[in-house]
PDB file with SEQRES, HELIX, SHEET and CRYST1 records, atoms N, CA, C and O in Angstrom:
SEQRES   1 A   48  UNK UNK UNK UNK UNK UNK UNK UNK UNK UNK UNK UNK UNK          
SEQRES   2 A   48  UNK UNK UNK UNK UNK UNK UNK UNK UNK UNK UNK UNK UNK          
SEQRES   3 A   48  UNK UNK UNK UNK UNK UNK UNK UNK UNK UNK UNK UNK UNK          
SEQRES   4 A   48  UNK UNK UNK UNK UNK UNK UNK UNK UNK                          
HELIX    1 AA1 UNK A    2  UNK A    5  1                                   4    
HELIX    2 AA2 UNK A   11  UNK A   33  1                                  23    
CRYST1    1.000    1.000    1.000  90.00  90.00  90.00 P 1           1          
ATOM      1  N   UNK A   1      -5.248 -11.710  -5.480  1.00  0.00           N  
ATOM      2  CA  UNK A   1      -6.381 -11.364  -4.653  1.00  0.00           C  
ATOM      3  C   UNK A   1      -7.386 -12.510  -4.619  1.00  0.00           C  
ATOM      4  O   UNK A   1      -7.965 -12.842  -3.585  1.00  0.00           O  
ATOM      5  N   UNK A   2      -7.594 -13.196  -6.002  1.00  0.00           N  
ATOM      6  CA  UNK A   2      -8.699 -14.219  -5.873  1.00  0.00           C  
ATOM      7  C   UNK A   2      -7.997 -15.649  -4.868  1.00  0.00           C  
ATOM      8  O   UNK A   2      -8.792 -16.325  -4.214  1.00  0.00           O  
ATOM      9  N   UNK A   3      -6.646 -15.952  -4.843  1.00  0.00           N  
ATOM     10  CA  UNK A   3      -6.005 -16.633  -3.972  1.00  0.00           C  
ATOM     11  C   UNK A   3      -6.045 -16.622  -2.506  1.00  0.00           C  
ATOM     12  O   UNK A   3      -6.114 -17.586  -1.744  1.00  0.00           O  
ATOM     13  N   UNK A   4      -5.975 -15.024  -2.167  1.00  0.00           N  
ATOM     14  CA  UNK A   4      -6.559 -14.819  -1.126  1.00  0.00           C  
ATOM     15  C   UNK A   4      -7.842 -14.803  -0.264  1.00  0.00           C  
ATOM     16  O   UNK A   4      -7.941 -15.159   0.910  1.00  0.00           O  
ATOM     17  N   UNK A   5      -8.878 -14.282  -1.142  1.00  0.00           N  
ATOM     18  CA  UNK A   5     -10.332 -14.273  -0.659  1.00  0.00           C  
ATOM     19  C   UNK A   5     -10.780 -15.452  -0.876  1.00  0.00           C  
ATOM     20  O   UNK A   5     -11.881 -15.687  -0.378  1.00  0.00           O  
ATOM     21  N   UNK A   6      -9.955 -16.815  -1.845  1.00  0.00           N  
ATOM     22  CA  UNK A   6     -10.486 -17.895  -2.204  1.00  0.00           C  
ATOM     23  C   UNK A   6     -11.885 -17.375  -3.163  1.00  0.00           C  
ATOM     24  O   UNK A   6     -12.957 -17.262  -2.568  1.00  0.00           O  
ATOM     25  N   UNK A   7     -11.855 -17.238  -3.832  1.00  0.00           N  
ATOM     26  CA  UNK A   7     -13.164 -16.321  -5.017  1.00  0.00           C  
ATOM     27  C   UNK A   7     -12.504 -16.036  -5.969  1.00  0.00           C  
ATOM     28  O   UNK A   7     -11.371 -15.558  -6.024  1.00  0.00           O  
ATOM     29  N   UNK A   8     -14.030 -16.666  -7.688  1.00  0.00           N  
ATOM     30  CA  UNK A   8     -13.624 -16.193  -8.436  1.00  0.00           C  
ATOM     31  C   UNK A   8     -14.146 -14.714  -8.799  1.00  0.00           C  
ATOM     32  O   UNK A   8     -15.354 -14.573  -8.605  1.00  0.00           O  
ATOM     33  N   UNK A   9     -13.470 -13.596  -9.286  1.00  0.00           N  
ATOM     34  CA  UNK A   9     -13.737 -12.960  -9.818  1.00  0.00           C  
ATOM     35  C   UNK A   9     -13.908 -12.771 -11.527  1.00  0.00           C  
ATOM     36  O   UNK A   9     -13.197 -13.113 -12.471  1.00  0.00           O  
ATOM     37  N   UNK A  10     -15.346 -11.982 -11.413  1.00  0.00           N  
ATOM     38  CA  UNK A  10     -15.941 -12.014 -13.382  1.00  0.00           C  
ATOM     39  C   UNK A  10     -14.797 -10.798 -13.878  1.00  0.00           C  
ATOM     40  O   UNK A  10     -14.108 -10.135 -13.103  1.00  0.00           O  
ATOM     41  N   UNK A  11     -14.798 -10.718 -15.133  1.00  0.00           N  
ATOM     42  CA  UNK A  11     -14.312  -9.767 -15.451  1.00  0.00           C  
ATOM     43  C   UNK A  11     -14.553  -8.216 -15.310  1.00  0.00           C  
ATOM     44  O   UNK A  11     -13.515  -7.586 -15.107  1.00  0.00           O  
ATOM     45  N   UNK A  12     -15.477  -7.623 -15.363  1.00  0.00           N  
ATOM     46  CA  UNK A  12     -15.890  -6.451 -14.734  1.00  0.00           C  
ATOM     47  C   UNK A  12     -15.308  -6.385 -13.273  1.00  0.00           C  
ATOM     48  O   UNK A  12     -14.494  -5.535 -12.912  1.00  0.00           O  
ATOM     49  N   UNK A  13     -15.785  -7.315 -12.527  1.00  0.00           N  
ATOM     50  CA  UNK A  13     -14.864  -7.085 -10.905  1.00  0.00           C  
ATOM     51  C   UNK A  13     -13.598  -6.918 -10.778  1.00  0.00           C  
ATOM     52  O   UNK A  13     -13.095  -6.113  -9.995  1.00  0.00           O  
ATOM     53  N   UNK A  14     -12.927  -7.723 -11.598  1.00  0.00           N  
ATOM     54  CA  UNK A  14     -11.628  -7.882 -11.702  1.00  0.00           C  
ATOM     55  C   UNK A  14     -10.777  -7.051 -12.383  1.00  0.00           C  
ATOM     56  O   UNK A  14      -9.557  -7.137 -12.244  1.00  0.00           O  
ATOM     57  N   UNK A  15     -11.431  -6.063 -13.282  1.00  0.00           N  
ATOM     58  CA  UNK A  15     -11.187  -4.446 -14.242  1.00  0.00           C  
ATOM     59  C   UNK A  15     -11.412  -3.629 -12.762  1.00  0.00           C  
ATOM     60  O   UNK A  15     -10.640  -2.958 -12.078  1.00  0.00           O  
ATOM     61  N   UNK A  16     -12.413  -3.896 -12.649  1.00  0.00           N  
ATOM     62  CA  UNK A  16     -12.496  -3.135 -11.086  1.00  0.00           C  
ATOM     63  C   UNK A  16     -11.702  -2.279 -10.025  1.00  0.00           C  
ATOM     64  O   UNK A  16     -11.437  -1.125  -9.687  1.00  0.00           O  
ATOM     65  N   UNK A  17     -11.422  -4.111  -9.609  1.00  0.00           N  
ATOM     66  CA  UNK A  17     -10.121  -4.135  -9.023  1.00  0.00           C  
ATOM     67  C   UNK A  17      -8.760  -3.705  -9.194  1.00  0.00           C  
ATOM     68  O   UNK A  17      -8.064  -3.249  -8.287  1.00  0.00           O  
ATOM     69  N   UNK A  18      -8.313  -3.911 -10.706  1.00  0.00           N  
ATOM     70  CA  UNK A  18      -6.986  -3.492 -10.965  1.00  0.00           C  
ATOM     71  C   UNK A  18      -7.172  -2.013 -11.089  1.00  0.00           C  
ATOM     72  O   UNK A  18      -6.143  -1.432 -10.743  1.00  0.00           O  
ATOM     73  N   UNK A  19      -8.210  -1.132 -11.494  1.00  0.00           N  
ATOM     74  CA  UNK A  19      -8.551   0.533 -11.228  1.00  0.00           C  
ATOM     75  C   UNK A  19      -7.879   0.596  -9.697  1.00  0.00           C  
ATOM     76  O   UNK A  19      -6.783   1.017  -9.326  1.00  0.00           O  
ATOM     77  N   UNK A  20      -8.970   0.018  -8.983  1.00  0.00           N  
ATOM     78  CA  UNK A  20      -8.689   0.672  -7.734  1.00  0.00           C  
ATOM     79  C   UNK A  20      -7.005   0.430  -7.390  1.00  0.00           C  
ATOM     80  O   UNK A  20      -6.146   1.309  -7.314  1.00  0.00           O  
ATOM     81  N   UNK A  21      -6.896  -0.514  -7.274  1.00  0.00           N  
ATOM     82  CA  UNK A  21      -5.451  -0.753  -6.825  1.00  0.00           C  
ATOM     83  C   UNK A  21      -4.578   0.068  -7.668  1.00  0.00           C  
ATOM     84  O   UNK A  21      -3.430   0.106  -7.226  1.00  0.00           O  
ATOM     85  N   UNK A  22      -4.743   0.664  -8.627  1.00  0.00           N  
ATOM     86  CA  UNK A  22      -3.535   1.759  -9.871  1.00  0.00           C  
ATOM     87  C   UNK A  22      -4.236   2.869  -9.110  1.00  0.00           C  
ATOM     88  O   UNK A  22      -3.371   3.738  -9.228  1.00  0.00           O  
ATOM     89  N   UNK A  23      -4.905   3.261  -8.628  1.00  0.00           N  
ATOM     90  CA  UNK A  23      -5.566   4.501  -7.812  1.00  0.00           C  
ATOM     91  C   UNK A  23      -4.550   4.737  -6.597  1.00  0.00           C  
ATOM     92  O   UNK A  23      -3.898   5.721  -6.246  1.00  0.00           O  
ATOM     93  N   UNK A  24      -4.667   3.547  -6.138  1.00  0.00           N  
ATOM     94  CA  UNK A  24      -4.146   3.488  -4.560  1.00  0.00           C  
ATOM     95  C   UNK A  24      -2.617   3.762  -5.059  1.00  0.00           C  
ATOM     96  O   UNK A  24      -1.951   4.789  -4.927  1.00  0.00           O  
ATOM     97  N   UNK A  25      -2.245   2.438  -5.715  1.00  0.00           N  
ATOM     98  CA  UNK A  25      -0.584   3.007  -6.387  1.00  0.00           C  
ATOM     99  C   UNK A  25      -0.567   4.479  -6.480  1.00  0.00           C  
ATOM    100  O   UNK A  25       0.069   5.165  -5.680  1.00  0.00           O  
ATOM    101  N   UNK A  26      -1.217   4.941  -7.390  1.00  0.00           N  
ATOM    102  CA  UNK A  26      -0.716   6.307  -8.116  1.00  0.00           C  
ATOM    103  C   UNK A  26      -0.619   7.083  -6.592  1.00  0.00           C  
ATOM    104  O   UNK A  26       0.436   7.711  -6.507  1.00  0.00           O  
ATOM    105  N   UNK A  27      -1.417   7.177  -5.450  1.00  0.00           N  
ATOM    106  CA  UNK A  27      -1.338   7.806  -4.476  1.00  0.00           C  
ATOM    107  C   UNK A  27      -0.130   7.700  -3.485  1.00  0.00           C  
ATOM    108  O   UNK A  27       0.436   8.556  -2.805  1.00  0.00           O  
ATOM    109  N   UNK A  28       0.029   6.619  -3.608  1.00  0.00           N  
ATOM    110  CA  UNK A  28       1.300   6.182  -2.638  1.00  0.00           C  
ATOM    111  C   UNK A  28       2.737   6.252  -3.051  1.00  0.00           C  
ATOM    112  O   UNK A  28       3.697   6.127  -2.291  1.00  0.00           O  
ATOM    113  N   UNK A  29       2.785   6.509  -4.596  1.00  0.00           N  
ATOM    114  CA  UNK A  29       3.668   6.457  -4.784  1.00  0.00           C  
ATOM    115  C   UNK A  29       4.832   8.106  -4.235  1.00  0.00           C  
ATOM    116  O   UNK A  29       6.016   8.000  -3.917  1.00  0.00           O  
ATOM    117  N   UNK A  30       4.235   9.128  -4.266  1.00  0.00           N  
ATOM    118  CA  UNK A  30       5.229  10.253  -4.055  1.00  0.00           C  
ATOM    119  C   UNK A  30       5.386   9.955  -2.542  1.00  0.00           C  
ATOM    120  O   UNK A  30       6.379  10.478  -2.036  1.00  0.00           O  
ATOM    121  N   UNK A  31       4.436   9.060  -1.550  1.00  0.00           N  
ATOM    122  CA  UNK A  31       5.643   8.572  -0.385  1.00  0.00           C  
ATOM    123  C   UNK A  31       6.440   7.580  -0.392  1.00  0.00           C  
ATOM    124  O   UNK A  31       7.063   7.490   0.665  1.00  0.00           O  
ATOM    125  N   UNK A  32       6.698   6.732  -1.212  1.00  0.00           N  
ATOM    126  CA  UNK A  32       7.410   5.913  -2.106  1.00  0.00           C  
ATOM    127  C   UNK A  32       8.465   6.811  -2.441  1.00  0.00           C  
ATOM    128  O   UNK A  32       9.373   6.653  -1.625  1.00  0.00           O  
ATOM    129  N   UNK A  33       8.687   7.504  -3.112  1.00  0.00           N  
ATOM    130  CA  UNK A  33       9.773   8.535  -3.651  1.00  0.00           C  
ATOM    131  C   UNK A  33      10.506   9.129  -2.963  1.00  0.00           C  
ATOM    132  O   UNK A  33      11.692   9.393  -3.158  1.00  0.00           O  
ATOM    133  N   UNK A  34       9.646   9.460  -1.842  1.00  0.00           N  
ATOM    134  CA  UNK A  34      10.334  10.594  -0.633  1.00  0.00           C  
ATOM    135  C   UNK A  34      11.654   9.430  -0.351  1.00  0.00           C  
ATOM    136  O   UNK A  34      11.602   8.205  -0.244  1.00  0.00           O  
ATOM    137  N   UNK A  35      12.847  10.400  -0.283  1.00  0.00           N  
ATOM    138  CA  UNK A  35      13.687   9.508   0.093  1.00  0.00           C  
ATOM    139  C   UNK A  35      14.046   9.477   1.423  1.00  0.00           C  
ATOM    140  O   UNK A  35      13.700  10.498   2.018  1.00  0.00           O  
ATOM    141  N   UNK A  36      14.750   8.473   2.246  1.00  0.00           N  
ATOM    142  CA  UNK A  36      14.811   8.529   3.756  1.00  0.00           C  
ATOM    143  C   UNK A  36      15.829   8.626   4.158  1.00  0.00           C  
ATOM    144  O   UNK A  36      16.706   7.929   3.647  1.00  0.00           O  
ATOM    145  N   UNK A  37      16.172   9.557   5.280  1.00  0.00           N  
ATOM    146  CA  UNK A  37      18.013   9.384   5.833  1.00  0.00           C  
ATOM    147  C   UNK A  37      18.290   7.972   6.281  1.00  0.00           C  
ATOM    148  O   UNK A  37      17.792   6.871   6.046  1.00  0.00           O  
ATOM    149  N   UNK A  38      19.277   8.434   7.019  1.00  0.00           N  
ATOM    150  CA  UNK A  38      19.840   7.189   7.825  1.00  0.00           C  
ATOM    151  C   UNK A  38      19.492   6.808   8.740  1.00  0.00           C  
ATOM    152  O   UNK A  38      20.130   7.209   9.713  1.00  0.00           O  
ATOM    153  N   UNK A  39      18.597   6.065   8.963  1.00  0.00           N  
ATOM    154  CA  UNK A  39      17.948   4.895  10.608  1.00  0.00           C  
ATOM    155  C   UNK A  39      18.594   5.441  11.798  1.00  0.00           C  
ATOM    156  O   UNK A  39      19.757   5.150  12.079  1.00  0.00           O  
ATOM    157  N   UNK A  40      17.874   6.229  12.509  1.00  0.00           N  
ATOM    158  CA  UNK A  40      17.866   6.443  13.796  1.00  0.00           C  
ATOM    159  C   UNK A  40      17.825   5.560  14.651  1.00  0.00           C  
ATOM    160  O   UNK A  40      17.039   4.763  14.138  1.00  0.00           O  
ATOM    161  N   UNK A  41      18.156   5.098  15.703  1.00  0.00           N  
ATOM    162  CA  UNK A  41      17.470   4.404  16.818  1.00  0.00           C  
ATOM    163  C   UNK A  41      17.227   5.155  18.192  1.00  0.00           C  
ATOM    164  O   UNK A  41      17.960   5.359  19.160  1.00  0.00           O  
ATOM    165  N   UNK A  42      15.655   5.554  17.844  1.00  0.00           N  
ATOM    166  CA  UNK A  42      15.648   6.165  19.061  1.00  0.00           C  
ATOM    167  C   UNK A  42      14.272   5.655  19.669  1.00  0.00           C  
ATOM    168  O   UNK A  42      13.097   5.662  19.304  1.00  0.00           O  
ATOM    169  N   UNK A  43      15.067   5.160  20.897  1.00  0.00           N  
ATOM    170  CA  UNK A  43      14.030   4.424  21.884  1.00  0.00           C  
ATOM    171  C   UNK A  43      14.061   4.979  22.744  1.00  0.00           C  
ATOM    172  O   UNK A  43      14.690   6.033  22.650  1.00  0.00           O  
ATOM    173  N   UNK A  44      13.280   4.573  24.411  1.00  0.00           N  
ATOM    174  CA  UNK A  44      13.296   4.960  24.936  1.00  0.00           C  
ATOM    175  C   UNK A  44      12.153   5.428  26.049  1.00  0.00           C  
ATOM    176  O   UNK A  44      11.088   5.166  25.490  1.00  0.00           O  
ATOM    177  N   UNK A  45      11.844   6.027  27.428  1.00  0.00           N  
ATOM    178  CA  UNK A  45      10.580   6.734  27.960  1.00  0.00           C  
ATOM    179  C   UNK A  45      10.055   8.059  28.046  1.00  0.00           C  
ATOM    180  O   UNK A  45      10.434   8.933  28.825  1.00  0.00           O  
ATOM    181  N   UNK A  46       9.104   8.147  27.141  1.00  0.00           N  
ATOM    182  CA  UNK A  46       8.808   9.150  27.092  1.00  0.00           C  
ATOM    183  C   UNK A  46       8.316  10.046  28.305  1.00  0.00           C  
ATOM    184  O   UNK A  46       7.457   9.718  29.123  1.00  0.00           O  
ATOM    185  N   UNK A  47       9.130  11.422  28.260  1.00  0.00           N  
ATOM    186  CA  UNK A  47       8.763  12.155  29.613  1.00  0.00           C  
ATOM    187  C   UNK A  47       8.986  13.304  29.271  1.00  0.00           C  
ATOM    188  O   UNK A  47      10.085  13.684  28.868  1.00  0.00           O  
ATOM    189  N   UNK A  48       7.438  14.401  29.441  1.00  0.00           N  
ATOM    190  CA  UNK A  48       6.869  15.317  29.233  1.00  0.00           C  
ATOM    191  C   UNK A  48       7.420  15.988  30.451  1.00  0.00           C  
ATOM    192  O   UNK A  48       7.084  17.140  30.727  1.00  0.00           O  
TER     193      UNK A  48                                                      
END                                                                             
């Protein structure tokens, strides 16, 4: 992250940061889990 924004971060910001981002993980992960069939391809125009 500091590579990216070019910035250093203090330590408190940077405890911070790794919270939030294990927050966001912990949330994303059970759609992470969900498992997915097999790739459809469906294209096409839509008409109502």
């Amino acid at each position: 992250m500091t590579h990216l924004l070019d910035m250093e971060l203090d330590a408190p910001r940077r405890e911070e940061l790794e919270r939030q981002f294990a927050r966001i993980a912990a949330m994303a992960q059970p759609l992470m889990d969900y498992p997915l069939g097999p790739r459809e391809e469906i294209a096409g125009v839509y008409k109502a």
